[in-house]
LUMLOMI-157886 format. One record per atom (N, C-alpha, C, O, CB): residue in one letter; atom name; x, y, z. Coordinates in steps of 0.1 Angstrom, whole numbers, plus 5000, padded with zeros to 4 digits. Glycine has a CB too. Layout:
// LUMLOMI-157886
<'A', 'CA', <X, Y, Z>>,
...
// end
This chain:
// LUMLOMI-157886
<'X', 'N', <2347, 6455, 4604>>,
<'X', 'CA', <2344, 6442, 4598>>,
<'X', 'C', <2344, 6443, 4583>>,
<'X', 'O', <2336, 6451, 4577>>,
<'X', 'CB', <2329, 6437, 4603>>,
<'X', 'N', <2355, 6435, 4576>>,
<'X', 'CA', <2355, 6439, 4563>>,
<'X', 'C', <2341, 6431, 4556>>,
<'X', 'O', <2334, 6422, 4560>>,
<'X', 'CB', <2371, 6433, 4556>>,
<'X', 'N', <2339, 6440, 4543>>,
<'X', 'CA', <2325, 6431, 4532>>,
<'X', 'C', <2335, 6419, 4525>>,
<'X', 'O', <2342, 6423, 4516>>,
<'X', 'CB', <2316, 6444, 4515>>,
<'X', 'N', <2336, 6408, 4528>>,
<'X', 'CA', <2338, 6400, 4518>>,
<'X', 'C', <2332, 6393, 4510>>,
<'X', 'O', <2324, 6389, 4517>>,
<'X', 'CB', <2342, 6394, 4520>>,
<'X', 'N', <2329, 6388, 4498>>,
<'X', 'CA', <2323, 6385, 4486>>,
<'X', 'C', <2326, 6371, 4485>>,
<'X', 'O', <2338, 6367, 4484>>,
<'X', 'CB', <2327, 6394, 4473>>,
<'X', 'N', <2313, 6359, 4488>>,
<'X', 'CA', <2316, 6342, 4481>>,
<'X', 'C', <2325, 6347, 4466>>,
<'X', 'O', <2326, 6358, 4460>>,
<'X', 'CB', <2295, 6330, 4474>>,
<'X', 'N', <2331, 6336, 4463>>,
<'X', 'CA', <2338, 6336, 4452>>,
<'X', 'C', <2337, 6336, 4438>>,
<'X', 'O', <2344, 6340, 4429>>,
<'X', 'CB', <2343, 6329, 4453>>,
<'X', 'N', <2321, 6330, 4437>>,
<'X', 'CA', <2310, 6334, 4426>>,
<'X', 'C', <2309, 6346, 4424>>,
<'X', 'O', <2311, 6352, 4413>>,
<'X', 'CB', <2297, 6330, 4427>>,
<'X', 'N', <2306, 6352, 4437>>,
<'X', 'CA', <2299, 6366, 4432>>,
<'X', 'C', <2309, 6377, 4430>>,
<'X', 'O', <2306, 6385, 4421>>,
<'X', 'CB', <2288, 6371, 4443>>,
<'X', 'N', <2321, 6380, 4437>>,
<'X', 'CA', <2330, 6383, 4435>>,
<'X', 'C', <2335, 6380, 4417>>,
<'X', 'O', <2338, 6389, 4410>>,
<'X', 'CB', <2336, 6377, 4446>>,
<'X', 'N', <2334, 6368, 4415>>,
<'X', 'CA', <2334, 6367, 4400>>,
<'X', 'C', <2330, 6374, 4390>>,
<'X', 'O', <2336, 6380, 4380>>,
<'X', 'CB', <2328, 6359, 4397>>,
<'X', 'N', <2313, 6374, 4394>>,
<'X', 'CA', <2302, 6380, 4383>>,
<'X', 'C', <2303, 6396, 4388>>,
<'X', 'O', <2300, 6404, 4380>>,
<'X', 'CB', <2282, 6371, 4386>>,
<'X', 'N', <2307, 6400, 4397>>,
<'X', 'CA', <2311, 6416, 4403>>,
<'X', 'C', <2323, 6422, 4392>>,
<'X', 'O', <2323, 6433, 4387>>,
<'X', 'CB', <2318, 6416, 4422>>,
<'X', 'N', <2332, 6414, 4391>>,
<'X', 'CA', <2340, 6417, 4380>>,
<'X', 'C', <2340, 6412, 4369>>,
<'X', 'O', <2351, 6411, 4364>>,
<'X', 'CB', <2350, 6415, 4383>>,
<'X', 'N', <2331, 6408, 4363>>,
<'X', 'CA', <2329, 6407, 4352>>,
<'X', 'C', <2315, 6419, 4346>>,
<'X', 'O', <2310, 6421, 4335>>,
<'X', 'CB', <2328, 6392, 4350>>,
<'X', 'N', <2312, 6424, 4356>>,
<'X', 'CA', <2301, 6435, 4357>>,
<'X', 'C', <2309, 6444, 4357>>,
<'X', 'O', <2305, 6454, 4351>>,
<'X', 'CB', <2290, 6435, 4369>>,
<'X', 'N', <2320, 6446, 4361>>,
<'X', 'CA', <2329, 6457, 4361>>,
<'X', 'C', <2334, 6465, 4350>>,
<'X', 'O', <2335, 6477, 4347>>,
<'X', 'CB', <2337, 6453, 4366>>,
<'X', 'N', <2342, 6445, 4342>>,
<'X', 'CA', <2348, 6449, 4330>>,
<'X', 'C', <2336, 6450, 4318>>,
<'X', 'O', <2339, 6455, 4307>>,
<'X', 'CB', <2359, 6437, 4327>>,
<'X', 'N', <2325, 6447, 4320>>,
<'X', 'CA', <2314, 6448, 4310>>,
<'X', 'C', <2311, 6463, 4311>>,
<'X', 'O', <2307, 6467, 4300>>,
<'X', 'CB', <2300, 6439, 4313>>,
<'X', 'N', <2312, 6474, 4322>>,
<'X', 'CA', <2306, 6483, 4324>>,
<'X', 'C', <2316, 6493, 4314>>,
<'X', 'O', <2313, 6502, 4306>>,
<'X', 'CB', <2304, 6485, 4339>>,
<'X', 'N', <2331, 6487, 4319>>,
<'X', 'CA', <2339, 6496, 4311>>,
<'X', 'C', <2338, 6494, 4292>>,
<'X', 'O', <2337, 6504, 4284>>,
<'X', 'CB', <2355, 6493, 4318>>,
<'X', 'N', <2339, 6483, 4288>>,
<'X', 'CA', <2335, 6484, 4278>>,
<'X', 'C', <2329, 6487, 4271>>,
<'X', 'O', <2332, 6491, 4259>>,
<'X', 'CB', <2333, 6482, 4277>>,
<'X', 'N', <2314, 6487, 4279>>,
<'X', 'CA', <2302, 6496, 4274>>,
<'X', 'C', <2300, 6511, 4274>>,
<'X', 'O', <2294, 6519, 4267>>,
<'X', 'CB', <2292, 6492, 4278>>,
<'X', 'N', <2306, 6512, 4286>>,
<'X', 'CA', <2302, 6528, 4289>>,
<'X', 'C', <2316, 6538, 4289>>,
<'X', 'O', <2315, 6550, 4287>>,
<'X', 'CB', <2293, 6529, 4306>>,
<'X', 'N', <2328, 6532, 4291>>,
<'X', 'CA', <2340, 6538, 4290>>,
<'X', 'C', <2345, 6541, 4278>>,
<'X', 'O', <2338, 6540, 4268>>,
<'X', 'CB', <2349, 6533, 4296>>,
<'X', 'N', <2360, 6546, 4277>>,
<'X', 'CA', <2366, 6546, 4260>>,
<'X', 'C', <2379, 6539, 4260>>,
<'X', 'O', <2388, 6540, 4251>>,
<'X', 'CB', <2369, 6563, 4253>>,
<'X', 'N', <2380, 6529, 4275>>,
<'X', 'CA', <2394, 6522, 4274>>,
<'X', 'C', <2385, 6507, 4278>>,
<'X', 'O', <2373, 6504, 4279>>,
<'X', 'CB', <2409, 6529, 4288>>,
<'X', 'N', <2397, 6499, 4277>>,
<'X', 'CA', <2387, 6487, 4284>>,
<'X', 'C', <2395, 6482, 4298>>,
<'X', 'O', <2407, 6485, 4299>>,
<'X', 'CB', <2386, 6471, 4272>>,
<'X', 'N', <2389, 6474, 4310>>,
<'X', 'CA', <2393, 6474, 4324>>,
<'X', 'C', <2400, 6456, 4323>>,
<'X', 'O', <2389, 6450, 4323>>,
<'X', 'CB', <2378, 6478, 4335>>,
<'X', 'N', <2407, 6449, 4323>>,
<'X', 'CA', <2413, 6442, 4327>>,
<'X', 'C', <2407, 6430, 4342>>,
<'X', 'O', <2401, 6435, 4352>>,
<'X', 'CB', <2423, 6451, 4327>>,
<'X', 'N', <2410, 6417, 4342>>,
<'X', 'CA', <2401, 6413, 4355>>,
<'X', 'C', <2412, 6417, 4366>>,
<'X', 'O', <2408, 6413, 4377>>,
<'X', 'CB', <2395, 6395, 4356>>,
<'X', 'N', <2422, 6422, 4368>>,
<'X', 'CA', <2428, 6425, 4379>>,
<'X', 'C', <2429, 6433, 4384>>,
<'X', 'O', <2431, 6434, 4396>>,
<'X', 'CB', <2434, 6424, 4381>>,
<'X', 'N', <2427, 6448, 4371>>,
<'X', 'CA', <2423, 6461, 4377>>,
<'X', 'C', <2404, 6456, 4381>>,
<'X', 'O', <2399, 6456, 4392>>,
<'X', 'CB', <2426, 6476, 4363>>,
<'X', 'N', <2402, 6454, 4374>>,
<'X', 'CA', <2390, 6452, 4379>>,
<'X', 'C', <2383, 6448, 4393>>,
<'X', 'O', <2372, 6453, 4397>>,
<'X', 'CB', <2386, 6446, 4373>>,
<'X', 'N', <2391, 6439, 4399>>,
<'X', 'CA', <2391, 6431, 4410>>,
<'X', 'C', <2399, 6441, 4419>>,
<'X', 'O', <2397, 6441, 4432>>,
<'X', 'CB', <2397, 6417, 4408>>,
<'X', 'N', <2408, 6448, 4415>>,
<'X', 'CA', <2411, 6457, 4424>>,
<'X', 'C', <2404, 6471, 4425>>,
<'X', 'O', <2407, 6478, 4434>>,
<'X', 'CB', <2424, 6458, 4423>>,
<'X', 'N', <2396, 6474, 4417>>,
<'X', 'CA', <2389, 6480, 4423>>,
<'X', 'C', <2374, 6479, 4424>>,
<'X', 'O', <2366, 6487, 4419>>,
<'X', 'CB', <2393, 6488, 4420>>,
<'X', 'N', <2371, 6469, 4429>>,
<'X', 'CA', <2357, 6461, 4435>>,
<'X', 'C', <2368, 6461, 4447>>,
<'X', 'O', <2362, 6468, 4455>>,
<'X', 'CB', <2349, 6444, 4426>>,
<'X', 'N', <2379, 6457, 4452>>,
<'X', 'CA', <2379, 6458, 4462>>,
<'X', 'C', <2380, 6474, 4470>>,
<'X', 'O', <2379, 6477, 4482>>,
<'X', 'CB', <2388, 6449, 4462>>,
<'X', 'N', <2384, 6481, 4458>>,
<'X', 'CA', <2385, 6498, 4467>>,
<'X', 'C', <2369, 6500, 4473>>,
<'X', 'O', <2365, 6501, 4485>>,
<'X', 'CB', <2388, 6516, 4453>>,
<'X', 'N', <2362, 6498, 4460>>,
<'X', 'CA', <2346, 6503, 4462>>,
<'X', 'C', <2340, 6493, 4473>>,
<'X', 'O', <2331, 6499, 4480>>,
<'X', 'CB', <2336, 6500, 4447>>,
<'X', 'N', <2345, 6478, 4476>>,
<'X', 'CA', <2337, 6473, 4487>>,
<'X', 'C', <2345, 6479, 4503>>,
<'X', 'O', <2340, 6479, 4514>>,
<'X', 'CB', <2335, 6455, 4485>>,
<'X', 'N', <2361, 6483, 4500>>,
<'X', 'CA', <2366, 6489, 4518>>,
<'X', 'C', <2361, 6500, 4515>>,
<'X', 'O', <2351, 6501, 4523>>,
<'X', 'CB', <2384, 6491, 4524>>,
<'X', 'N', <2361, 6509, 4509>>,
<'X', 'CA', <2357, 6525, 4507>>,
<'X', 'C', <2342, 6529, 4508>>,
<'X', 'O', <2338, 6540, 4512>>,
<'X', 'CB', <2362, 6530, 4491>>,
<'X', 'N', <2335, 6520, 4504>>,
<'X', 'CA', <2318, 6525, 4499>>,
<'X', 'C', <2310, 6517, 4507>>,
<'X', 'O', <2300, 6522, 4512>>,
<'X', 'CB', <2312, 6521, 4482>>,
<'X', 'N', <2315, 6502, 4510>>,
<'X', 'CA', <2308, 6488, 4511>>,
<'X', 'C', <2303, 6497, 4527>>,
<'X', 'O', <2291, 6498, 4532>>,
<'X', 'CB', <2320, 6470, 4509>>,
<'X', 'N', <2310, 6500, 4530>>,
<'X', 'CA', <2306, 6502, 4547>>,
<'X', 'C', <2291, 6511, 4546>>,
<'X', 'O', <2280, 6507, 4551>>,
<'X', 'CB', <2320, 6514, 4557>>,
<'X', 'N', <2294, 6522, 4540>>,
<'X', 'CA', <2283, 6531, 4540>>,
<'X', 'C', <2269, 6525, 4536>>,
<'X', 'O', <2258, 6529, 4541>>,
<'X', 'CB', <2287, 6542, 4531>>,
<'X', 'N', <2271, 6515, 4526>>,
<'X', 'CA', <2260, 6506, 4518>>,
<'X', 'C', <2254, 6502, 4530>>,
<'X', 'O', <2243, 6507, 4534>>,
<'X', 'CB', <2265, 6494, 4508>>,
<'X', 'N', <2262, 6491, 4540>>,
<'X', 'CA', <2257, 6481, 4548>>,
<'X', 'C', <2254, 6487, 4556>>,
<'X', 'O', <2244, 6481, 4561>>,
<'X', 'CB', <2263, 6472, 4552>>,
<'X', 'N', <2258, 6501, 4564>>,
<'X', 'CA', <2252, 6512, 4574>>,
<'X', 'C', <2242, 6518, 4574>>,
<'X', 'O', <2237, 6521, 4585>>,
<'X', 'CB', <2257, 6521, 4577>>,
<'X', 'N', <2237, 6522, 4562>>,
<'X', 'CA', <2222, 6525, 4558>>,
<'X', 'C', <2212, 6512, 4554>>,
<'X', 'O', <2200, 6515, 4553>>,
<'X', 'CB', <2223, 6534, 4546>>,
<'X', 'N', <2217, 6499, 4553>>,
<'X', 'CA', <2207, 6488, 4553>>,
<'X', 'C', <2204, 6487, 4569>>,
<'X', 'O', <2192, 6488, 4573>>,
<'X', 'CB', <2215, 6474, 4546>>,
<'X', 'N', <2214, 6486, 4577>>,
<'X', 'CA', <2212, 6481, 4590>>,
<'X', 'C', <2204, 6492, 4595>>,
<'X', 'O', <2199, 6488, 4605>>,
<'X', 'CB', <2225, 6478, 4598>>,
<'X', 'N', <2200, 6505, 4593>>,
<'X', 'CA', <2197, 6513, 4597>>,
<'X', 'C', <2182, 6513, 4593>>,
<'X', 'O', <2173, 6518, 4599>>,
<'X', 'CB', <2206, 6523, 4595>>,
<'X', 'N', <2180, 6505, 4579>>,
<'X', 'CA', <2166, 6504, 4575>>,
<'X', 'C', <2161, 6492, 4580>>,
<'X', 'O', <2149, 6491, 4582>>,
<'X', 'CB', <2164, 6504, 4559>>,
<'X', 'N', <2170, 6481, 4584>>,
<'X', 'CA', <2164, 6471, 4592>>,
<'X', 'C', <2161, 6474, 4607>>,
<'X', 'O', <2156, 6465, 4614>>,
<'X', 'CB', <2172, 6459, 4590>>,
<'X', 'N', <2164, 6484, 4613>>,
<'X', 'CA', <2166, 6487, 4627>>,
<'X', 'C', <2148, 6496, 4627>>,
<'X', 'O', <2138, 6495, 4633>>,
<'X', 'CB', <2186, 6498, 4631>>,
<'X', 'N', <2152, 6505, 4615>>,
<'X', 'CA', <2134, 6514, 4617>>,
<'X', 'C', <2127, 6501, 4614>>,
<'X', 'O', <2119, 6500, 4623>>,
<'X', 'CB', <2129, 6529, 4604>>,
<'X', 'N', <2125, 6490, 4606>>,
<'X', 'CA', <2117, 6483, 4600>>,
<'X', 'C', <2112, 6470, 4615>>,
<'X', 'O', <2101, 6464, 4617>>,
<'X', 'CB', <2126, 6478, 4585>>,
<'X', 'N', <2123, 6472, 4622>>,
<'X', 'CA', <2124, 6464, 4633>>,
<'X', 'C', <2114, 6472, 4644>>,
<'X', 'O', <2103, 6470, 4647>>,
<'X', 'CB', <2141, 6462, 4639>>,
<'X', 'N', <2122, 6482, 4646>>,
<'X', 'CA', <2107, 6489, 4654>>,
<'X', 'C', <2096, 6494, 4648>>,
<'X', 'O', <2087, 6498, 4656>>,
<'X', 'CB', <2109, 6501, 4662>>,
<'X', 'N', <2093, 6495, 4637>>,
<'X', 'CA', <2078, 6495, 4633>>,
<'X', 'C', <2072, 6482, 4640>>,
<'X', 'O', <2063, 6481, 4649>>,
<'X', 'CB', <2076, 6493, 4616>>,
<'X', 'N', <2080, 6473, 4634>>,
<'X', 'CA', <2075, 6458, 4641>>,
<'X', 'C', <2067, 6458, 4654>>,
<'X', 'O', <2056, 6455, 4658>>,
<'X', 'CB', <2088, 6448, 4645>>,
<'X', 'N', <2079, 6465, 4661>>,
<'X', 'CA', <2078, 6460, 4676>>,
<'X', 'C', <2070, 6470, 4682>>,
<'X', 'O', <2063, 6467, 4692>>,
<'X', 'CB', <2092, 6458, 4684>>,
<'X', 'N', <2071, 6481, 4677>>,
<'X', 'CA', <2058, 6490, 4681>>,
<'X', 'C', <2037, 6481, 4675>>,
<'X', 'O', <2025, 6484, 4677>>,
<'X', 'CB', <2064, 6511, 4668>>,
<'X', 'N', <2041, 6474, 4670>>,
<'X', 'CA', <2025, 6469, 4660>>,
<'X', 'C', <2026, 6459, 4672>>,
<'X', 'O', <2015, 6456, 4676>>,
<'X', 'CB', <2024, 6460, 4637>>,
<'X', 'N', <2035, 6455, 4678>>,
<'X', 'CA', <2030, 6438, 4683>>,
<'X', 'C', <2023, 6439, 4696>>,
<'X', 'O', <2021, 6428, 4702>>,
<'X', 'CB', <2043, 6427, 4686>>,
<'X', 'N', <2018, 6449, 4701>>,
<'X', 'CA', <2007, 6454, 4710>>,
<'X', 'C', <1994, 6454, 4702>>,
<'X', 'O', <1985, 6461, 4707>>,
<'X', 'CB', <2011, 6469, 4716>>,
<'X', 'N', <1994, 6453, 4700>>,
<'X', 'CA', <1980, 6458, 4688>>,
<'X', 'C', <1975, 6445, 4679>>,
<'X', 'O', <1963, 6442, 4676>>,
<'X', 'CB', <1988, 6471, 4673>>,
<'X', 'N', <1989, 6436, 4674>>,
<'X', 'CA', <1989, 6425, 4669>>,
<'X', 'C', <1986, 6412, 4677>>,
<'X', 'O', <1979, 6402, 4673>>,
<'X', 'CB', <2000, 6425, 4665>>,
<'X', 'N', <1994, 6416, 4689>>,
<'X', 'CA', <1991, 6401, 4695>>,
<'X', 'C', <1980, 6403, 4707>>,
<'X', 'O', <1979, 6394, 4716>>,
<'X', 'CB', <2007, 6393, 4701>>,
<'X', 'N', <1974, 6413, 4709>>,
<'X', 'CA', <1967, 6420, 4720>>,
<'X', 'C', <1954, 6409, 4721>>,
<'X', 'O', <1946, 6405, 4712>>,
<'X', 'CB', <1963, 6439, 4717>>,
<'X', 'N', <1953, 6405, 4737>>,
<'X', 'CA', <1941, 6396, 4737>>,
<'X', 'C', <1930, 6403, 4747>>,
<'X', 'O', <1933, 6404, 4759>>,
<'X', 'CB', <1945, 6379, 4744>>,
<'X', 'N', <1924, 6406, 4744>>,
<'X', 'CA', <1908, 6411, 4752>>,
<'X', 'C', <1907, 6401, 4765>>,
<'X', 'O', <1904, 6389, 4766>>,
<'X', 'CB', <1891, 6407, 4739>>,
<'X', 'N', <1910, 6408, 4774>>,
<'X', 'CA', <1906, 6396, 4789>>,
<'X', 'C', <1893, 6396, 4788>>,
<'X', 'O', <1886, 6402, 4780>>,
<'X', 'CB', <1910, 6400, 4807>>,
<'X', 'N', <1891, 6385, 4801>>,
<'X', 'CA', <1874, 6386, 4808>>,
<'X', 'C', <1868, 6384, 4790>>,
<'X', 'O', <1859, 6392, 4788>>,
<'X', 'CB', <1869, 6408, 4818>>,
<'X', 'N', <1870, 6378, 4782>>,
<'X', 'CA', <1866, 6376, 4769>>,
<'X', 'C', <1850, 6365, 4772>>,
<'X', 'O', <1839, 6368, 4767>>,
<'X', 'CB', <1880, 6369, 4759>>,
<'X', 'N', <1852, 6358, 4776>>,
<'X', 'CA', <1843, 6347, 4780>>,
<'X', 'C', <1829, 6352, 4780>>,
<'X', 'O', <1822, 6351, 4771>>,
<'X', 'CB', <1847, 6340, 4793>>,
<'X', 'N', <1825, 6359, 4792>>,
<'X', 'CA', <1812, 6364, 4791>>,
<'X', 'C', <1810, 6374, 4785>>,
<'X', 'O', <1801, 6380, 4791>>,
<'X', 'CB', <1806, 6366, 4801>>,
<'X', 'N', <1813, 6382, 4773>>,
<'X', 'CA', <1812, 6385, 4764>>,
<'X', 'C', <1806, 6378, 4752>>,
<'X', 'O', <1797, 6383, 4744>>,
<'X', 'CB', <1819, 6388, 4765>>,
<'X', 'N', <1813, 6369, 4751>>,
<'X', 'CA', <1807, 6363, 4741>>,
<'X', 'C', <1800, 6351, 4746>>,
<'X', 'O', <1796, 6344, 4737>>,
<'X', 'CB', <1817, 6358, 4732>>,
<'X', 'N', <1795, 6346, 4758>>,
<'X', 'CA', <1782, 6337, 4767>>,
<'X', 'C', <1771, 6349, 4761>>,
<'X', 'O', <1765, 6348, 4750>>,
<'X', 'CB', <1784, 6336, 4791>>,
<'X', 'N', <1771, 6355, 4767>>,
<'X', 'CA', <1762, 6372, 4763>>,
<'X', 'C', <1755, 6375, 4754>>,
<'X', 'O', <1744, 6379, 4754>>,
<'X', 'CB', <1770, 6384, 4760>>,
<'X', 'N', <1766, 6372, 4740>>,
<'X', 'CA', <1762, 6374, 4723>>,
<'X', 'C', <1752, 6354, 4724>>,
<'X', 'O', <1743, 6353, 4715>>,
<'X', 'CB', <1785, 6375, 4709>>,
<'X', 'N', <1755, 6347, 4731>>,
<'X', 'CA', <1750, 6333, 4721>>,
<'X', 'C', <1737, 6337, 4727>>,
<'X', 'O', <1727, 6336, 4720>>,
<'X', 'CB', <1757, 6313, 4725>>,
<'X', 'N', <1736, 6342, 4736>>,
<'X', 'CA', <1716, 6344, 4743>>,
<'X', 'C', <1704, 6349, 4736>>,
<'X', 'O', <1693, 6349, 4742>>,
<'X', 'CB', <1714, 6354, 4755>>,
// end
């Protein structure tokens, strides 16, 4: 499943690109080299990025689902218990 980028952000990605070379390089990057390689870094890298997110949403998911015993847990036979406490 390729990462594709809305067309804004894809925009502001390469213009973060060419700003980076500017500032931090000793040549300057062009928007087409630039765009082409935002596209290396999102087939080449983008995967690994989104495989360690899904992997933090997957533990974050069973934390969840391990709490919702605990969370949603109702005390049966609750009633005369608390008849008990009003006396």
């Amino acid at each position: 499943m390729p990462i594709e980028l809305d067309r804004d952000v894809r925009e502001e990605a390469v213009q973060s690109i060419q700003r980076y070379f500017n500032e931090h390089m000793e040549e300057r990057i062009g928007n087409i080299q630039a765009g082409a390689l935002l596209s290396f870094f999102l087939e080449e890298i983008g995967p690994v990025v989104y495989n360690l997110a899904v992997q933090d949403v997957q533990e974050r998911m069973h934390a969840r689902v391990a709490e919702l015993d605990y969370e949603c847990h109702q005390e049966p036979f609750a009633y005369w218990k608390k008849s008990d406490k009003r006396r």
